[in-house]
Steps between C-alpha positions, in 0.01 A plus 500: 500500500787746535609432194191629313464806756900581400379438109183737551714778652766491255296485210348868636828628575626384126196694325591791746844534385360475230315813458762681749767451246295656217526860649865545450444323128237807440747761645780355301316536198318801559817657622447830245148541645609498841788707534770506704377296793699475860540148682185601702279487226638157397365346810228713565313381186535122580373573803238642444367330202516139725151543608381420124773269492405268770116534436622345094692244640228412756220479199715283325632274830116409546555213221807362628333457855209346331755257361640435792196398700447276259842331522387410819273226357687346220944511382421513153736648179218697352479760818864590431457564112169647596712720700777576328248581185248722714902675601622551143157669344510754798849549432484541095195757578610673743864531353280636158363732678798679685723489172180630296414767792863607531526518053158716495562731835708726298272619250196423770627655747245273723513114545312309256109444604213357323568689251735293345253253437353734292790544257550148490176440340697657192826326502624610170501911635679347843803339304512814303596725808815353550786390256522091446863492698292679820263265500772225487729610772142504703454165464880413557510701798142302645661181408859543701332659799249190451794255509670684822165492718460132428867411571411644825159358545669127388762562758307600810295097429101631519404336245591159614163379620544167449817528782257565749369195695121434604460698819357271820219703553396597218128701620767746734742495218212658190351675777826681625606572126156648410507737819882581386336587165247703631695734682596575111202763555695741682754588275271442210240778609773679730294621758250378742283833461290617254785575297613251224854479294580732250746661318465775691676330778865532343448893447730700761663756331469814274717383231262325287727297354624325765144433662419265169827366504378364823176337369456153420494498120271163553302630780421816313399299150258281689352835716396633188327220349278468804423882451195663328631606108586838437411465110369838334347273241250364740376916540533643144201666435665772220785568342774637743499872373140526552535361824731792569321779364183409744706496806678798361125657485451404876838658584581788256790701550476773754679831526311631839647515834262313752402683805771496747378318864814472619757777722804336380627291184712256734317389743518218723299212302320207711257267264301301733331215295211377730369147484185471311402831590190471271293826497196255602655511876524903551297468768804318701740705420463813722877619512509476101146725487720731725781511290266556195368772664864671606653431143396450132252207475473394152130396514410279222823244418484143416770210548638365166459140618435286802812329650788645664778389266294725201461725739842614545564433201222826425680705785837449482555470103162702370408222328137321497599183458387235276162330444594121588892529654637634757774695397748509822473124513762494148805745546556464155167700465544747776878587384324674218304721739582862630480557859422837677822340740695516243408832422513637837850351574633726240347775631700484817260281727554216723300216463375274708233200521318412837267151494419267783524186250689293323614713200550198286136412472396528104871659448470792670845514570631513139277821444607700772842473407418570149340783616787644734429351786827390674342545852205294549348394857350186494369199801852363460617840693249447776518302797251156504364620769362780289383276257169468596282483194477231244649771255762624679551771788196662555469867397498683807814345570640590147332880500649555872873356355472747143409810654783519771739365199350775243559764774806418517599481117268781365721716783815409311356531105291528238300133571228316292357232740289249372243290773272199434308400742359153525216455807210513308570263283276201532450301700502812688607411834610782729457573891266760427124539579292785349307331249299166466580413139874390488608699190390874606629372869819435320518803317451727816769359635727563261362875421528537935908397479455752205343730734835430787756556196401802399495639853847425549612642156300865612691486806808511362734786272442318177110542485539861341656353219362190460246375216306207582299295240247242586383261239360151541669264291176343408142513576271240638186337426300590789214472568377109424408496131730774326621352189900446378407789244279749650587839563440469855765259535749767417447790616769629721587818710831652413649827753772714455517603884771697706678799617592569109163514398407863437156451604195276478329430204283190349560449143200300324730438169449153396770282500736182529717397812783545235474837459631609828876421384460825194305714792772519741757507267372788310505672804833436576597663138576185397390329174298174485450449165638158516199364670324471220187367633389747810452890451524799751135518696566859532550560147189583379571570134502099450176310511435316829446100530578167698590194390560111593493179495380177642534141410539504142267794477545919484303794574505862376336759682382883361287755684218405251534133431697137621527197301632163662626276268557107567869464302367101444218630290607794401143623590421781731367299851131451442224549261384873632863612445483332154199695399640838573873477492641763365763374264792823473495398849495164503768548245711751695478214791654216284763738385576547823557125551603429145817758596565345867542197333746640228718680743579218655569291160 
């Protein structure tokens, strides 16, 4: 029985040396894309791309253990070339993969996805990109590193099944093997919270390059193919130009100076994205009706989708996100994005991310440091004792811990500090007890720690110069019976509050969560005209409307008229809608799509 529990463990620790010793291949080869890298980098990018690596070699040890139970039972020759065959096919593919991913990166500049399943459908164009002699030392190069991995594998004896003799008790023998097996999961899903493995995992720094040269090349291919498609094709409704001039139409070019709300163009900025802060729960929200009241309180704004990965994806990059994908969830995607970080840390400002969870759920991580954000707070920074929730440290811990650290940074510079919050998220359990039905309890909560960190913030220096923006990230569908597309579902409150507010106003414009991002910066004097997608909701020279999306589905709202079209169909919602639709609008809202889609090709 040892003997097979010595096999199991160095048949894992062969596929995880494996995958380890393909990071220094990538650097070597992508040596002119990297730069001039120290020793540190060398082993910071191994180690921090082993998370992927052991959760590969743990998907692929799950066979071998299989095979092992089974040699419990019976010492026959066909386990071992069962073996050593299931061995050599992981090793061809996965070898094919790294050589491909490391011959493609340079023009890429990304790991290959699904998409190169799509240019293999036309093999002809795929052996025309590269000259024959390429393609040759490719295959030379996949069949020596082949031949060195299975010296190695031949050498360390796993393979020999039939040198393992019947075990005495067999039951504790399959049993112990399959519980050895099991405990695969961990490093396979790489977390025992919410949060699942993903490439996200191996991003740590803001040199680009050398976060992807510490993904899994395998571990990334297979991500994307469980991932929804990206494909513009699916959403072509016109041809592109047309597409363009209708969302030019909805935001023409603009030579006026919005009102100015602010007393100073650098002020301290603190975006606090609340929880499912739907507009359907104002009525527990008492300290964000005060702020409201204090500040500018844009009145009539709807969320661009319903999750929080789209939804920071809205905030942070201006972007509205995608009918069927999330967007954050493929870096490859993201990459392309702007980010108002970005932006901001070339102004001058610090940055800074504060969340009570694990910032590798749905590769949140990866985005944030696309985005500039080197300093990120996340549970890992947090006690266990003050990880109370089933999401993470709960938020009056988190608010309490961001406004003494914000004093204390906004004091020194310019800052831009980003909170999440995360309590009233479902299931929506918090020690709080003002209201019966769980999700407005939930969001009181939150909006009362709300309430504590903006006390603490007026109480100190920085409050004269400090801008503070509350925006949900999403809405919620509250109450029972609200449907995945109606309007109700998404409407949101969004403040600009604090001591750099000139003085209180409530601005009915109609708009998008997005459109925050060209507000602020326009105020600043800065332009935003890379954020194609959201407008100024002070400008009033450019029409004024809201849009999103739901499962597979968009919406586009005017002061005179919505349509709601199901994406499947390709049909506004329901019959009534049909009747009436209006179809420049309906138009105008595919174009919107149709070019979300395209900008992402």
């Amino acid at each position: 029985m040892k003997q097979r529990l010595l096999y199991f463990l160095k048949y894992y620790l062969f596929w995880v040396l494996f995958f380890v010793a393909q990071k220094p291949l990538f650097m070597l080869w992508q040596h002119r894309l990297l730069g001039n890298m120290s020793w540190v980098d060398w082993s910071l990018v191994p180690l921090h791309g082993l998370p992927l690596d052991l959760s590969v070699a743990a998907y692929i040890t799950v066979f071998y253990g299989l095979l092992l139970c089974v040699s419990c039972w019976t010492q026959t020759g066909l386990l071992r070339k069962i073996a050593n065959g299931y061995t050599a096919l992981i090793l061809a593919i996965a070898l094919l993969v790294i050589v491909g991913d490391n011959g493609c990166f340079p023009s890429w500049g990304y790991h290959i996805d699904r998409d190169i399943f799509d240019y293999l459908a036309t093999p002809k164009e795929v052996l025309a990109c590269a000259p024959w002699w390429l393609w040759l030392i490719g295959f030379v190069v996949v069949d020596i590193l082949f031949a060195l991995w299975w010296l190695l594998y031949q050498y360390l004896k796993i393979g020999r099944f039939d040198d393992l003799k019947i075990v005495k008790s067999r039951i504790i023998g399959t049993v112990t093997l399959l519980v050895l097996t099991a405990l695969l999961f961990l490093p396979i899903r790489g977390s025992v919270t919410v949060s699942t493995m993903n490439t996200g995992r191996a991003y740590y720094s803001d040199n680009q390059m050398l976060n992807l040269a510490a993904v899994n090349p395998v571990f990334n291919l297979v991500e994307s193919l469980s991932e929804n498609t990206f494909d513009s094709k699916r959403y072509r409704y016109m041809p592109s130009d047309e597409a363009a001039q209708l969302l030019h139409e909805l935001r023409p070019d603009s030579g006026k100076q919005a009102q100015n709300i602010l007393t100073t163009e650098h002020p301290h900025v603190i975006l606090v994205i609340l929880e499912s802060f739907g507009k359907c729960a104002w009525e527990a929200m008492p300290n964000m009706q005060r702020l409201a009241s204090e500040g500018v309180y844009f009145s009539n704004i709807y969320a661009n989708s319903f999750r929080t990965d789209r939804g920071l994806v809205a905030l942070l990059a201006g972007f509205p996100g995608a009918a069927t994908s999330s967007i954050m969830t493929v870096p490859s995607k993201s990459l392309q994005l702007p980010q108002i970080g970005q932006v901001l840390k070339v102004a001058g400002y610090d940055l800074k991310f504060y969340y009570g969870g694990d910032e590798d759920f749905t590769n949140m991580r990866s985005f944030l440091v696309n985005g500039g954000f080197e300093q990120r707070v996340a549970d890992r920074d947090f006690p266990l004792s003050d990880r109370l929730s089933k999401w993470g440290v709960p938020d009056h811990i988190l608010f309490d811990y961001a406004a003494g650290d914000i004093v204390k940074r906004s004091g020194e510079s310019k800052a831009f500090s980003v909170i999440l919050s995360l309590s009233s998220h479902e299931p929506f359990e918090v020690e709080y007890h003002h209201f019966a039905q769980p999700y407005l309890n939930a969001v009181a909560y939150t909006d009362s720690c709300l309430g504590a960190f903006v006390d603490t913030l007026k109480a100190s220096p920085i409050w004269a110069n400090t801008l503070l923006v509350l925006v949900p990230d999403h809405g919620y569908p509250y109450p029972q019976g609200v449907m995945n597309y109606d309007l109700a579902r998404y409407a949101i409150p969004l403040v600009f509050a604090g001591g750099a507010i000139k003085q209180p106003q409530t601005v009915t414009t109609l708009g998008s969560q997005i459109d925050w991002v060209p507000t602020l910066l326009h105020q600043m004097r800065i332009d935003a005209e890379q954020f194609t997608f959201a407008k100024d909701l002070l400008d009033t020279t450019r029409p004024p409307y809201a849009y999103y999306h739901f499962v597979d589905g968009f919406t586009l709202i005017t002061p005179s008229d919505t349509t709601i079209i199901d994406a499947v169909t390709n049909q506004p919602i329901n019959e009534k809608m049909r009747k009436c639709e209006n179809d420049k609008m309906s138009k105008s809202a595919r174009a919107i799509t149709q070019r979300i889609y395209e900008s992402l090709d």
